[in-house]
KOLNU-599945 format. One line per field, with one value per atom (N, C-alpha, C): atom name; z, y, x. Coordinates in steps of 0.1 Angstrom, whole numbers. Each point is the difference from the previous one (the first is absolute). Example, Ala and Ser with C-alpha at 12.3 -4.5 7.8 and 13.67 -1.06 7.14 Angstrom:
<pts>
a	[N_CA_C_N_CA_C]
w	[78_0_0_-7_0_8]
v	[-57_12_12_11_11_11]
u	[132_-9_9_-4_9_-8]
</pts>
This chain:
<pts>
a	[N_CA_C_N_CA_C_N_CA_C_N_CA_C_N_CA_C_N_CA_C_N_CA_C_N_CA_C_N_CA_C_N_CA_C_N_CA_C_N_CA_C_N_CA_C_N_CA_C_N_CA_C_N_CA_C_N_CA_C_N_CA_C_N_CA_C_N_CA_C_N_CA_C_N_CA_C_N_CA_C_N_CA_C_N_CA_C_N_CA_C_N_CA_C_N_CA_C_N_CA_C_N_CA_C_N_CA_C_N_CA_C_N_CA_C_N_CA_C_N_CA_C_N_CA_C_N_CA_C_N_CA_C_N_CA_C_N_CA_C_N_CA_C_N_CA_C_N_CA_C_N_CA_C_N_CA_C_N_CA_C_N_CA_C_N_CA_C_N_CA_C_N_CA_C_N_CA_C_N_CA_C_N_CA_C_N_CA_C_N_CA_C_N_CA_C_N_CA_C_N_CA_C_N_CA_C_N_CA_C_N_CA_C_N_CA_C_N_CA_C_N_CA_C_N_CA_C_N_CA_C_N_CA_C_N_CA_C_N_CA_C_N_CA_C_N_CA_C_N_CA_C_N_CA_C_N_CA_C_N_CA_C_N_CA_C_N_CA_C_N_CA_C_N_CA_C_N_CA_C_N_CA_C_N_CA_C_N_CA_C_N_CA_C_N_CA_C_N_CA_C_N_CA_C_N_CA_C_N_CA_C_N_CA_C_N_CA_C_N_CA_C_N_CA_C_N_CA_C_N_CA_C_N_CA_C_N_CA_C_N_CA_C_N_CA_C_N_CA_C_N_CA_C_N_CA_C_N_CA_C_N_CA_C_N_CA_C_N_CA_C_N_CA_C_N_CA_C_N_CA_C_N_CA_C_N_CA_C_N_CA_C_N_CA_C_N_CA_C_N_CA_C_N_CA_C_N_CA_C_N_CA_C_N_CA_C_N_CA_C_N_CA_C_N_CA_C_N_CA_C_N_CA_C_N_CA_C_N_CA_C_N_CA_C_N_CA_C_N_CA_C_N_CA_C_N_CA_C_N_CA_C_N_CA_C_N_CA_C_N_CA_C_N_CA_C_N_CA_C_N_CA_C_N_CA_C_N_CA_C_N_CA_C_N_CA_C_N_CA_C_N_CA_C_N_CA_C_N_CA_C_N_CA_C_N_CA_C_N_CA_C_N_CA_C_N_CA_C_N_CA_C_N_CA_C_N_CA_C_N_CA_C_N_CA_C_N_CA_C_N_CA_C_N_CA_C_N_CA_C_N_CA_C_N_CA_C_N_CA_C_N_CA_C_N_CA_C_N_CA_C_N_CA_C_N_CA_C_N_CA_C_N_CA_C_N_CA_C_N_CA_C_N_CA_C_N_CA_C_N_CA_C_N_CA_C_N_CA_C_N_CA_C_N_CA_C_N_CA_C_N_CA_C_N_CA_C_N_CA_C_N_CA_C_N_CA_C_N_CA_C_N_CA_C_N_CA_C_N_CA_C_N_CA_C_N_CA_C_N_CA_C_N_CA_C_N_CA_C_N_CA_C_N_CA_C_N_CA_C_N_CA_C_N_CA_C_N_CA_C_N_CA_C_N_CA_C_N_CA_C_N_CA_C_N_CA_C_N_CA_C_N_CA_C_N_CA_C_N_CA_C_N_CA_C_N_CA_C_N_CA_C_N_CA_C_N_CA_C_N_CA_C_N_CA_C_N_CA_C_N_CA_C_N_CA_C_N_CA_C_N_CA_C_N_CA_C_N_CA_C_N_CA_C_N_CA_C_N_CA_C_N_CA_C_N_CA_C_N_CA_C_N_CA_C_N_CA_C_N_CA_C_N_CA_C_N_CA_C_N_CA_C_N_CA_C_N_CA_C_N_CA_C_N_CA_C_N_CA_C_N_CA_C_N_CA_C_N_CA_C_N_CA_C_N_CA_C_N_CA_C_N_CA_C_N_CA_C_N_CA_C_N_CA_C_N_CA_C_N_CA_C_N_CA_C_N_CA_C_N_CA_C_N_CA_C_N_CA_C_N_CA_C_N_CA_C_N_CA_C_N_CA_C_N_CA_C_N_CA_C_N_CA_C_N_CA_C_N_CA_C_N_CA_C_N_CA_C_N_CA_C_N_CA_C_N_CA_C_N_CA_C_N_CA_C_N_CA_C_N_CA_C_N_CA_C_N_CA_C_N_CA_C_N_CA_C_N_CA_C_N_CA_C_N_CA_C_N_CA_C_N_CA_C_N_CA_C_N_CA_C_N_CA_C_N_CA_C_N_CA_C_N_CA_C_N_CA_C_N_CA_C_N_CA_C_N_CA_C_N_CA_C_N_CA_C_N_CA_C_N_CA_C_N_CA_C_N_CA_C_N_CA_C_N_CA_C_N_CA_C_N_CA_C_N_CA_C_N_CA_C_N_CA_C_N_CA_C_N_CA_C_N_CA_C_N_CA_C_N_CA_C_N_CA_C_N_CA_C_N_CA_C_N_CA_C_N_CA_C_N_CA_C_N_CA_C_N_CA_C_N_CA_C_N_CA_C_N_CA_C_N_CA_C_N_CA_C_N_CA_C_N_CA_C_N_CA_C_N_CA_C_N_CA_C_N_CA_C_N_CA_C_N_CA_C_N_CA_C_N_CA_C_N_CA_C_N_CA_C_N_CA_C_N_CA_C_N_CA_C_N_CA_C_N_CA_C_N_CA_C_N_CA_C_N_CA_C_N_CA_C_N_CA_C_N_CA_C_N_CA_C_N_CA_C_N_CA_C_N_CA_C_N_CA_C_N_CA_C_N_CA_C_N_CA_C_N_CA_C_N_CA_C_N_CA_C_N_CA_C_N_CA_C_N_CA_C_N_CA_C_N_CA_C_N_CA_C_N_CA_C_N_CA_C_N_CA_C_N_CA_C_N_CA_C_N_CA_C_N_CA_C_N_CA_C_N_CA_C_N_CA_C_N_CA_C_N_CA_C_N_CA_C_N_CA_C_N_CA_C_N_CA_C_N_CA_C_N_CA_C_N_CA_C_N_CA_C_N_CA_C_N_CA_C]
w	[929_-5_-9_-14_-5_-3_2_1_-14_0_-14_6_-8_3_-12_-3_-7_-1_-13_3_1_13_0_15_-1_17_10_-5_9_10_-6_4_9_9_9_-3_-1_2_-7_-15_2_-10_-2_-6_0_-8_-5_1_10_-4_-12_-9_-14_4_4_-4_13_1_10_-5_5_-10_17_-4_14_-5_2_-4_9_-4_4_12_-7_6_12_-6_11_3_2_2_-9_8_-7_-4_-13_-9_-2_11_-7_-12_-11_-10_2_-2_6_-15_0_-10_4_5_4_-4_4_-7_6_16_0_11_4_9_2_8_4_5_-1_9_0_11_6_11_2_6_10_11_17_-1_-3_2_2_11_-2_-10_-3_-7_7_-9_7_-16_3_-7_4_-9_4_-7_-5_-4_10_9_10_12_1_13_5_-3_7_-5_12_-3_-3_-7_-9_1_2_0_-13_-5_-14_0_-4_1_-10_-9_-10_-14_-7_-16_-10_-9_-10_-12_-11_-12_-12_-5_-7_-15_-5_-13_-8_-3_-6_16_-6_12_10_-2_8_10_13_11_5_-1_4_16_11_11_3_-4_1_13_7_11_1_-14_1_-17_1_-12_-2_-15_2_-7_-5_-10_-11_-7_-12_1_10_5_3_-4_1_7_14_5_12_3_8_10_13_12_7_13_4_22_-1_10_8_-9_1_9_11_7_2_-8_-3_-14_-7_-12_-13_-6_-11_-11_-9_-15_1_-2_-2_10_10_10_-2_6_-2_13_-4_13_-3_10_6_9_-1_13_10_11_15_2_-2_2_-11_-10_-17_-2_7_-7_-10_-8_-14_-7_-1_-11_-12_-2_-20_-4_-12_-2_-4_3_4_-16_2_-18_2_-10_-5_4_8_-2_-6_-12_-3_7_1_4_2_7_-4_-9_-8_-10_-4_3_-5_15_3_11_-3_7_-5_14_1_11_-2_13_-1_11_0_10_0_8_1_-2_-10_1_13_8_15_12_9_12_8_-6_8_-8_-12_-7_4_5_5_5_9_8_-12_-2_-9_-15_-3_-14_10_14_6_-1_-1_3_-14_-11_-13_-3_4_-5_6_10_13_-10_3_-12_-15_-11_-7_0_9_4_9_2_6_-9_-13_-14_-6_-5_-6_5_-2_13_-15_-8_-8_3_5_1_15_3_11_3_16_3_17_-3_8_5_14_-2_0_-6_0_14_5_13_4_-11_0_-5_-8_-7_3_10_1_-15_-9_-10_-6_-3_-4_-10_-3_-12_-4_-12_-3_-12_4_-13_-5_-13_-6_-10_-12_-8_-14_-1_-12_2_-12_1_1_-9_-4_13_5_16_9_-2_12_-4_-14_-8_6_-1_7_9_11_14_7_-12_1_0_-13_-7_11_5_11_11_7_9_-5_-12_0_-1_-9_-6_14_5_10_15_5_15_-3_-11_-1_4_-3_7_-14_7_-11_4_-8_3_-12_9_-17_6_-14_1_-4_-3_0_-16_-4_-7_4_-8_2_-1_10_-5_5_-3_2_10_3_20_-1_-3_-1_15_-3_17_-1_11_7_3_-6_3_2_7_-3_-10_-5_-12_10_10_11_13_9_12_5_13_8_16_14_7_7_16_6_13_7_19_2_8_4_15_7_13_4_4_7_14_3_16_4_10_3_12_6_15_6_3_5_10_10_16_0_14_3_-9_-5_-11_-16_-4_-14_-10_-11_-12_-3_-2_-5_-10_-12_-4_-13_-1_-9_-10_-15_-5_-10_-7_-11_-11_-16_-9_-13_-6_-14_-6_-14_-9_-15_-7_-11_-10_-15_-9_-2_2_-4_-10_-11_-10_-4_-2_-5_13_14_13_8_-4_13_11_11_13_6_9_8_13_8_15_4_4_7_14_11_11_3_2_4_14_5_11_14_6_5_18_11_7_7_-2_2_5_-13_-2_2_-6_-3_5_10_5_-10_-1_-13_6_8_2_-7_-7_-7_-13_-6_-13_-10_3_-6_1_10_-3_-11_-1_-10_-10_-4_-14_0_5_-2_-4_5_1_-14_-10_-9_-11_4_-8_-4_8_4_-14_4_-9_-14_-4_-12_-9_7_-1_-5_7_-1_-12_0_-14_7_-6_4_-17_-6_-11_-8_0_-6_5_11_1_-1_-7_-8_12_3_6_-7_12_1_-6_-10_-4_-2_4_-3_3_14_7_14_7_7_12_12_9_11_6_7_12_9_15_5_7_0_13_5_15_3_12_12_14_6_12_11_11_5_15_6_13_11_6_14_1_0_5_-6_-13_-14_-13_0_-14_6_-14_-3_-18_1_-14_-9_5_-4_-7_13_-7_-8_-1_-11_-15_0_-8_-6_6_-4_-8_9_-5_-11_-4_-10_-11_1_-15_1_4_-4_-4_7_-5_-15_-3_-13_-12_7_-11_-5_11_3_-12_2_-7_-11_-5_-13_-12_7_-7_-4_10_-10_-7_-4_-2_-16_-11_-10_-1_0_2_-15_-5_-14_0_-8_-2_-8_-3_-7_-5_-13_-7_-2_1_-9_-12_-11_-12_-3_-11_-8_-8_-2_-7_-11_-14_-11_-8_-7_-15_-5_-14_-9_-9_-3_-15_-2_-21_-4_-16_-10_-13_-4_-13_-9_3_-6_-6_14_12_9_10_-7_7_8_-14_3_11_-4_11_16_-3_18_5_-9_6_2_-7_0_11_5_15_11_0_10_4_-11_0_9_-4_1_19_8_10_9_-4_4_4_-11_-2_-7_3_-9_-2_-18_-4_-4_7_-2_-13_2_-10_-12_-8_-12_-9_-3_-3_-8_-10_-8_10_-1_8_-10_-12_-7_-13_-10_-13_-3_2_0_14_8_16_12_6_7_12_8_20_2_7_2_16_5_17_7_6_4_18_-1_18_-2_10_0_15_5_10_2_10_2_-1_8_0_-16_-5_-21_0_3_-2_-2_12_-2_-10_-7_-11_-12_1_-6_-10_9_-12_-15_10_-10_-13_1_-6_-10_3_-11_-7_9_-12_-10_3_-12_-9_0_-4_-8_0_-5_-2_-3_-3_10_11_6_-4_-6_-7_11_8_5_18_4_18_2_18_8_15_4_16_5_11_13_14_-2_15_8_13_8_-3_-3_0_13_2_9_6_10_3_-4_-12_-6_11_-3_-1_-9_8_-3_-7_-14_-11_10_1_4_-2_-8_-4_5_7_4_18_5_7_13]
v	[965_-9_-10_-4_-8_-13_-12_-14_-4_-13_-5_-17_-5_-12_-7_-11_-8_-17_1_-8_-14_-4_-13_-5_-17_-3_1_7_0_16_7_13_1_14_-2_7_-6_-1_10_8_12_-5_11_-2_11_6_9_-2_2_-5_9_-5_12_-1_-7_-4_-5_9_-12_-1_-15_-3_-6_5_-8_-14_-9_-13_-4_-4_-5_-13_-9_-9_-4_14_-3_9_13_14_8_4_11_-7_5_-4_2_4_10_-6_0_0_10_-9_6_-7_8_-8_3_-16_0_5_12_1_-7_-6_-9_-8_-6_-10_-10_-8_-9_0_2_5_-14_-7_-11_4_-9_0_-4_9_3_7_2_10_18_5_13_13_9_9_17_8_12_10_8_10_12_4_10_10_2_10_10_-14_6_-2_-6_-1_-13_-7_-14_-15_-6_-18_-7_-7_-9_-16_-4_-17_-6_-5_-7_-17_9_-20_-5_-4_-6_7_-4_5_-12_10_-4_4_-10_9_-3_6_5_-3_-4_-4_0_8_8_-4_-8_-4_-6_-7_-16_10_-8_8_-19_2_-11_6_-4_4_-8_8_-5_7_-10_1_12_8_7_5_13_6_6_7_4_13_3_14_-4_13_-2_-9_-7_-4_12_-1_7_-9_6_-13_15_-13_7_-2_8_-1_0_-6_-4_6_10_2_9_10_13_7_5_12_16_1_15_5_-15_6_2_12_8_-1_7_4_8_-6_9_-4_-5_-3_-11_1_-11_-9_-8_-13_-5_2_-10_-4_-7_-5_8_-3_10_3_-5_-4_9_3_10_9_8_13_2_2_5_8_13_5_1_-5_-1_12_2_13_-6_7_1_3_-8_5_17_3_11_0_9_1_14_-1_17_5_10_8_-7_1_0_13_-4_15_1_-10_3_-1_4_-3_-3_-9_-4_-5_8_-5_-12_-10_-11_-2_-9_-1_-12_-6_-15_1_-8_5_-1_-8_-2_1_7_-3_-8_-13_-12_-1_4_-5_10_12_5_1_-16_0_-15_-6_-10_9_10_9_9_5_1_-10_-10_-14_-1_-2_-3_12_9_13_-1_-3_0_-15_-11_-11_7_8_1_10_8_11_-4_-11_-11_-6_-4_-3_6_16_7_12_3_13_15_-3_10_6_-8_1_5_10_4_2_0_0_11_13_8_3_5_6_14_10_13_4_8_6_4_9_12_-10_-8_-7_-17_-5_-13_-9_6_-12_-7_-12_-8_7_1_8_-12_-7_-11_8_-4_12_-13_3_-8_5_-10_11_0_3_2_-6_5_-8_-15_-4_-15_-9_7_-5_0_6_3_-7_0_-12_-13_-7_-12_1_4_0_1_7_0_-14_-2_-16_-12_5_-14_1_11_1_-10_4_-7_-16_-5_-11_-8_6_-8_3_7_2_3_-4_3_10_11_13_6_9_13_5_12_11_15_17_6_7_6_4_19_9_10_2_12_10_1_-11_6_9_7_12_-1_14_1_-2_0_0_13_10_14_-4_7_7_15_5_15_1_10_0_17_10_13_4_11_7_8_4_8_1_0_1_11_-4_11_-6_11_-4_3_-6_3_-5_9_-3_0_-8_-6_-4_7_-4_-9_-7_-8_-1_8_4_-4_-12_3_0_3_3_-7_-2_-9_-4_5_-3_-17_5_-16_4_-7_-1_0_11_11_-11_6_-7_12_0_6_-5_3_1_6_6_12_-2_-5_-6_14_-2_10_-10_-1_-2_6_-9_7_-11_-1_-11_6_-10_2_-11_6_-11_-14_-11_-7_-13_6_-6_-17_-7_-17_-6_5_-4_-5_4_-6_11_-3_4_3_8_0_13_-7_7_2_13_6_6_-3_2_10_13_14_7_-10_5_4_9_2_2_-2_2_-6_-6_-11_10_11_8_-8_-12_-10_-16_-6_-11_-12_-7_-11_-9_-6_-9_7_11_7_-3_2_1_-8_-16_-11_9_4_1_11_8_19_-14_-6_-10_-2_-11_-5_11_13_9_5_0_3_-15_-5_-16_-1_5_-2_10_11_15_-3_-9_1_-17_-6_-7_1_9_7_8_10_8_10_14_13_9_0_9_-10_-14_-3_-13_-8_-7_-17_7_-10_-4_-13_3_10_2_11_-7_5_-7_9_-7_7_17_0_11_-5_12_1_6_-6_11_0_12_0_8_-5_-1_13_12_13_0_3_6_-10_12_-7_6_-8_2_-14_-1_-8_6_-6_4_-14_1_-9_-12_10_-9_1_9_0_-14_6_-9_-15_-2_-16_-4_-16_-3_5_-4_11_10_5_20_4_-8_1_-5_-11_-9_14_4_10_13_4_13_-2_-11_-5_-1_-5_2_9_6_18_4_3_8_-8_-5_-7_-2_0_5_16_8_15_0_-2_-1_-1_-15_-5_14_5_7_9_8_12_-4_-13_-2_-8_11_-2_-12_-8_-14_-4_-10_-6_-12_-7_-13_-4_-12_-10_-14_-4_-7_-17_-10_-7_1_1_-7_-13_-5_-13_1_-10_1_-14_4_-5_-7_-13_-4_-6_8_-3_-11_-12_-2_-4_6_3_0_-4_4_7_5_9_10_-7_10_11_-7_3_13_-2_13_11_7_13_-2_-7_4_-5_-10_-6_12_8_15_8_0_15_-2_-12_-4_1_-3_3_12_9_13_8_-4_5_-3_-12_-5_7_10_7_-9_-9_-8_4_-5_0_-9_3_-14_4_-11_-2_-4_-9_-8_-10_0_-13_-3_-14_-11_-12_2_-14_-13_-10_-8_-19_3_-10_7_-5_6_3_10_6_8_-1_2_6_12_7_2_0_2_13_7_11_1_8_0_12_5_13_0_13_-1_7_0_3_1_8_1_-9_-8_-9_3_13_2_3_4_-3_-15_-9_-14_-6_3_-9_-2_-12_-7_-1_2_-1_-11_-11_-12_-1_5_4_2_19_9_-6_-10_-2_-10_-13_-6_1_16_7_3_9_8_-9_-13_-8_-17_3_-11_-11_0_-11_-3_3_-4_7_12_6_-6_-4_-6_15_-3_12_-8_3_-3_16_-2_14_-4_10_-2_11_0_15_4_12_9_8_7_11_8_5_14_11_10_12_10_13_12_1_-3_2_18_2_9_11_11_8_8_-4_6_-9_-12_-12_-3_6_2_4]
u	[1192_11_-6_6_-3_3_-8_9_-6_6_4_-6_-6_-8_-1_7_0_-11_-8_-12_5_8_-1_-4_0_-3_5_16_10_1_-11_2_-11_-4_-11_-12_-8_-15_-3_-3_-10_-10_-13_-6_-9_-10_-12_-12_-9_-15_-3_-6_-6_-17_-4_-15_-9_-14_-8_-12_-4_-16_-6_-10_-8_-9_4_-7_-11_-10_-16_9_6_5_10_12_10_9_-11_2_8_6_6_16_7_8_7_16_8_12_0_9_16_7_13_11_10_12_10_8_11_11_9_15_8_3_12_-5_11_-1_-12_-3_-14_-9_-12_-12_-8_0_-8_-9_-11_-12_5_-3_0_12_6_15_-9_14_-5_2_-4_6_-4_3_1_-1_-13_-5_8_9_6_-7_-10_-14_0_-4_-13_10_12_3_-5_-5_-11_13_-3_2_-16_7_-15_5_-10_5_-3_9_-13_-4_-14_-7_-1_-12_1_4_9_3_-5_-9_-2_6_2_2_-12_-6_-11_-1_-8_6_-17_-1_-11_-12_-10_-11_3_17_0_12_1_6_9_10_9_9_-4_9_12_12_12_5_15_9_10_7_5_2_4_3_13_9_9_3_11_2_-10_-5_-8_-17_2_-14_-11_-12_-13_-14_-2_-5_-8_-11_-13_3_-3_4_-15_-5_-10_-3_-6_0_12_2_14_-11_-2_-1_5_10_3_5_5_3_-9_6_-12_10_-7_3_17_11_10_11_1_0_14_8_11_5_0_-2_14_14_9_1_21_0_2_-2_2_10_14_12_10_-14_11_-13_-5_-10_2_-10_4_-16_4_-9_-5_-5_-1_-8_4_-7_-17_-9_-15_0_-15_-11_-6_4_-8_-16_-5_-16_-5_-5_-6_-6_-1_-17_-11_-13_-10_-3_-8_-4_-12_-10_-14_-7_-9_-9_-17_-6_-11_-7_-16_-8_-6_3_-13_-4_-12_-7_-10_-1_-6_-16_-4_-20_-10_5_-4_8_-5_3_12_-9_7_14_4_5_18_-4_9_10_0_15_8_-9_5_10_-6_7_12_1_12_11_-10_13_8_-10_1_16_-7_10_11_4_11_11_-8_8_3_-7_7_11_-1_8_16_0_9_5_-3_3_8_-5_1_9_9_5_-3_-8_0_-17_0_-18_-1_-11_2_-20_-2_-11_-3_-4_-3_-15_-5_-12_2_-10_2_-7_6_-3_-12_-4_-7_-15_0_-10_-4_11_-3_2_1_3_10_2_11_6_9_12_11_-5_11_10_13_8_7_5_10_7_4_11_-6_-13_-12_-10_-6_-14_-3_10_0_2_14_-4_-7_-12_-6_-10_0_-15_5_10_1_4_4_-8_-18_-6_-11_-6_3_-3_2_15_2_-9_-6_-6_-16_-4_-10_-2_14_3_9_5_8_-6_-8_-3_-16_-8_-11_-8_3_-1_-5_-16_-3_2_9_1_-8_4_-1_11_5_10_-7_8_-2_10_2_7_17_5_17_3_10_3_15_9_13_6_13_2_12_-3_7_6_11_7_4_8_-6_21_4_15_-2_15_-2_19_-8_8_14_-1_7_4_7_-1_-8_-4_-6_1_-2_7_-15_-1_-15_2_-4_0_-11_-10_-9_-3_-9_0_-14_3_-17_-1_-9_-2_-12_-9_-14_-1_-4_-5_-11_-10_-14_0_7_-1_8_10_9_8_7_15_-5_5_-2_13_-3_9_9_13_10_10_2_11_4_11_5_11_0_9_5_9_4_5_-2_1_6_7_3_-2_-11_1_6_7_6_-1_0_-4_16_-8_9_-2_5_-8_5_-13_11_3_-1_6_-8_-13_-9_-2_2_-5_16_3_11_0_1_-1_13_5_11_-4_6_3_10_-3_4_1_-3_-4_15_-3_15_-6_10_-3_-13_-2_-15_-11_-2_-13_-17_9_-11_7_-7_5_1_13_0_-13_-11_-5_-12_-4_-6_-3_13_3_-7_-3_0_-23_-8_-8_3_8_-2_0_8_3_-18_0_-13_-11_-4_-8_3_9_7_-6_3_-7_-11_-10_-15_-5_8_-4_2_12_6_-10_-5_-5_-16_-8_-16_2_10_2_-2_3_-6_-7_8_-5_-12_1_-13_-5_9_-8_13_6_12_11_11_10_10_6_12_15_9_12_9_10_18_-3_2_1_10_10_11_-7_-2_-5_16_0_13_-11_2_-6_16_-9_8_5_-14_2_-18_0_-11_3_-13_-1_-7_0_-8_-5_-12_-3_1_5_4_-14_-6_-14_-9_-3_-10_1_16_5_-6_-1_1_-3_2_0_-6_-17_-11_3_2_3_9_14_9_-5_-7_0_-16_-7_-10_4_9_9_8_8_8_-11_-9_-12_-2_-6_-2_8_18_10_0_-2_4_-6_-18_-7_0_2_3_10_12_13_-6_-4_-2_-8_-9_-9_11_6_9_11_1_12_-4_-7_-7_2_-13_-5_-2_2_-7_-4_-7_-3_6_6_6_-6_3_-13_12_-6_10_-1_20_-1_6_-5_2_8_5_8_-8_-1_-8_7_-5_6_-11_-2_-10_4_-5_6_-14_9_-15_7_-12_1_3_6_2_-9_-9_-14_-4_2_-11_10_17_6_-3_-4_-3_-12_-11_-8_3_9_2_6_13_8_-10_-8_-12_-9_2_-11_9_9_13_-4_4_5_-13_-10_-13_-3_9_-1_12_4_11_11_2_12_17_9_10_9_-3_6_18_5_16_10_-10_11_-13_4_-3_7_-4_9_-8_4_-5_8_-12_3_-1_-12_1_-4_-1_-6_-16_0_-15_-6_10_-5_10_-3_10_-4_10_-1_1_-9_1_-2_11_6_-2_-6_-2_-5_-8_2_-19_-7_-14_-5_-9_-7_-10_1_-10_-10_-6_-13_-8_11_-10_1_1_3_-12_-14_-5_-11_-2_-4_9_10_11_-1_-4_2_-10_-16_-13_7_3_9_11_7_10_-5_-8_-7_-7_-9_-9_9_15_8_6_-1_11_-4_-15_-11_8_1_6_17_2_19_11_-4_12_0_9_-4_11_1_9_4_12_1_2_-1_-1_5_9_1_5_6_0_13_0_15_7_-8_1_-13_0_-8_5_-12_9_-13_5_-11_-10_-16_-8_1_-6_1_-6_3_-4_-11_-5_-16_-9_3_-8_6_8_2_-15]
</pts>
């Protein structure tokens, strides 16, 4: 249902966190902008995000370096909030009394991935910490370990971002680090359905593991993830199910064909089985990765690359060669457009993975005169010769 909220004092309470900064001084900083009614210090409110009540304490409003703590704010006010416990990036804070949803910020992809790792020892839980605050910041920036390898995996939405994140770690939390080789963050989708019954039986004396699921996955493209419950006759007990999900999460998450997560696939949960005194979460949640990786493989698997979406502008002169380096980067260009006299925008779409040094490249191409912005489009099909 959709409500209608007019920005004055007379209406109730909403508002948007957009932003958090962790301050040296007075922690953490959530930045919020009022659309109606009055938000005063010690009054309650209610994150209809997350579901949570938050108290608010001190508000500041910000004015380049200088921080002024005022008693209350109103519509169109932009003001720092001091000591939020649940609320993040996106997040809309009203009154308890008027719930209200606001629509949430856009976050892209992460699309680059890059190893780092602290030069010492000791230095290691302090660069967890470092990363955990910017990652609390940043909801585009993300921070994993790899399973298999033990190493930090920081991703973001290019190089450039990931350079200043780097930078702040040194400059703001005095931290060395080295970083590694950016590389792509490909994902793993399939081209077809395919269906797969799977049993997981073990035995070892005392009480054995059982359990027996049936699957069909199917492509769903642009949608994400989506789980159907088929089950008839309680083949399979519902206090199960939520582990087959999870066991399904785990799988899609590790990758199967390279390594990559799993995206926009339909699993419909068929049939099954259970044993009285074998089954348990365990064993479903075990058998549900298998059936799934099993599934995944026949059900022609591909990788998917991110594209960008491009605009060049650039000289006359230096046209043809900025298109002829596109072209060469298995790009395509859209559209151009004189944009002032002597100088044209050129709009097109490109594979990240030709991207990097991009900037080197155009400055050679265009003695410094041509700039470019980038940013994420879509996940297409990795070319099938590179497959």
């Amino acid at each position: 249902k959709t409500h209608t909220r007019h920005p004055s004092v007379n209406e109730p309470f909403a508002a948007l966190a957009f932003k958090l900064i962790n301050d040296l001084y007075v922690g953490q900083q959530t930045f919020i902008r009022v659309y109606s009614g009055k938000l005063e210090s010690g009054m309650q409110v209610f994150n209809s995000t997350k579901g949570k009540y938050e108290r608010i304490g001190r508000i500041m409003r910000i004015r380049a370096k200088d921080r002024e703590e005022i008693s209350e704010a109103g519509p169109g006010d932009i003001v720092a909030l001091i000591g939020m416990k649940y609320t993040k990036t996106g997040d809309t804070l009203c009154d308890p009394n008027h719930p209200l949803l606001l629509e949430s910020i856009f976050v892209p992809p992460s699309v680059i991935d890059l190893q780092i790792m602290p030069t010492s020892k000791k230095e290691e839980e302090k660069l967890g910490i470092a990363l955990h605050k910017l990652a609390s910041e940043d909801p585009s920036f993300n921070v994993r370990v790899d399973e298999e390898t033990g190493e930090t995996i920081i991703s973001g939405m290019g190089e450039l971002h990931l350079e200043i994140m780097v930078d702040r770690l040194k400059e703001e939390f005095g931290l060395n680090v080295q970083v590694g080789e950016p590389s792509v963050a490909f994902r793993e989708t399939i081209t077809t359905e395919a269906q797969q019954e799977t049993k997981f039986v073990k035995q070892t004396g005392g009480k054995g593991q059982y359990a027996h699921c049936v699957i069909r996955i199917e492509p769903n493209p642009a949608k994400g993830f989506e789980f159907v419950d088929h089950i008839k006759g309680g083949a399979i007990p519902n206090e199960y199910i939520p582990s087959i999900q999870k066991g399904i999460h785990v799988a899609m998450e590790e990758g199967i064909l390279a390594g990559f997560p799993v995206v926009d696939v339909r699993v419909v949960l068929l049939d099954g089985s259970f044993h009285p005194v074998d089954s348990s979460d365990m064993a479903f949640r075990t058998c549900a990765s298998i059936c799934f990786k099993d599934a995944f493989m026949k059900a022609k698997p591909i990788l998917l690359e991110p594209q960008m979406k491009i605009e060049v502008n650039t000289p006359d002169e230096y046209i043809g060669d900025v298109i002829g380096d596109l072209n060469k980067r298995r790009g395509k260009v859209e559209a151009m457009r004189r944009f002032r006299k002597g100088a044209q925008k050129v709009n097109g779409f490109v594979p990240l993975m030709e991207m990097f040094g991009y900037a080197t490249t155009l400055r050679s191409l265009s003695s410094g005169r041509a700039n470019y912005a980038m940013e994420f489009d879509k996940y297409v099909p990795l070319p099938r010769e590179m497959q």
